[in-house]
N, C-alpha and C positions, 0 to 999 in steps of 0.2 A: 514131100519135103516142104516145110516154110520157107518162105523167102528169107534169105539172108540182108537181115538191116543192119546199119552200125552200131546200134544198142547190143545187138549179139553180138558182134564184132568185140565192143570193149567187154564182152561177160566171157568170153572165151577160155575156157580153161582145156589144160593141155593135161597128157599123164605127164611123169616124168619121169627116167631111167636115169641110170648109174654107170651100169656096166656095156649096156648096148650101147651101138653107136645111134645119136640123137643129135635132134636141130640144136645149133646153140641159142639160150633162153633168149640174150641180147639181140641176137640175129630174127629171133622169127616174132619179138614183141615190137621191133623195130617197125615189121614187116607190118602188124596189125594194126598200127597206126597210120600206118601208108592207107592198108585197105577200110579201114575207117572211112576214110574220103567217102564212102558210098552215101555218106548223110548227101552230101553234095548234090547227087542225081536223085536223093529222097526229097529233099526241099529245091527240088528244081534250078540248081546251079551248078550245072557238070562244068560250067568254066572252071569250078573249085579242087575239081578231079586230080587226085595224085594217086593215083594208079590206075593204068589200063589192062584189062586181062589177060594182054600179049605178054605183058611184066610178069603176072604169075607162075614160074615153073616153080617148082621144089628142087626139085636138084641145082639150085642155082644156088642155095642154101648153104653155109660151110656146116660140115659134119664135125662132133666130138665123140669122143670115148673116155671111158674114165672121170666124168666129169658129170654134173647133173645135166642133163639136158633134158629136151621137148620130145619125146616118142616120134618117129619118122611118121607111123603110120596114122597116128591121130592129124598128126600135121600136115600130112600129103592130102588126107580126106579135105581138111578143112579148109585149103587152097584152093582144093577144085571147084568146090561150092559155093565160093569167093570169085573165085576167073568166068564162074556160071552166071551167077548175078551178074558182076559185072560185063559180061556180055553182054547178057542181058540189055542192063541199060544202054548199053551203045550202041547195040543193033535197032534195038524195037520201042524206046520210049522218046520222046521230044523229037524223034526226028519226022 
């Protein structure tokens, strides 16, 4: 798997559902932005950090039905992979 940077961060494209229950769009591009931050420990200023990977769960997420929303399951993958990096960086890099 490639390293997750924040250039793929903002390229992130989600499915989208209707009828299943799914992340709401405002909620998880909210989110994306937050995890963006990882430019932050890429140009070497995790002081700039707004998100730690203890923040990441999914379920923390409001759920809709009926409504367009973000596929659970693309969006749970892509969180983890996210709380992964970011681990990453806070365990093993600049310290």
């Amino acid at each position: 798997m490639d390293t997750l940077t924040a250039e793929k961060v903002r390229n992130q494209v989600f499915k989208l559902t209707f009828f299943n229950e799914g992340y709401r769009i405002d909620d998880v591009d909210s989110l994306l932005d937050r995890i963006e931050s990882l430019a932050a420990w890429e140009t070497h200023h995790p002081e700039n950090v707004t998100v730690t990977s203890d923040m990441l769960v999914p379920s923390q997420l409001p759920v809709a039905r009926f409504r367009e929303t973000y596929k659970k399951d693309s969006v749970d993958a892509f969180i983890e992979e996210a709380r992964e990096a970011l681990e990453f960086y806070e365990n093993y890099r600049y310290h």
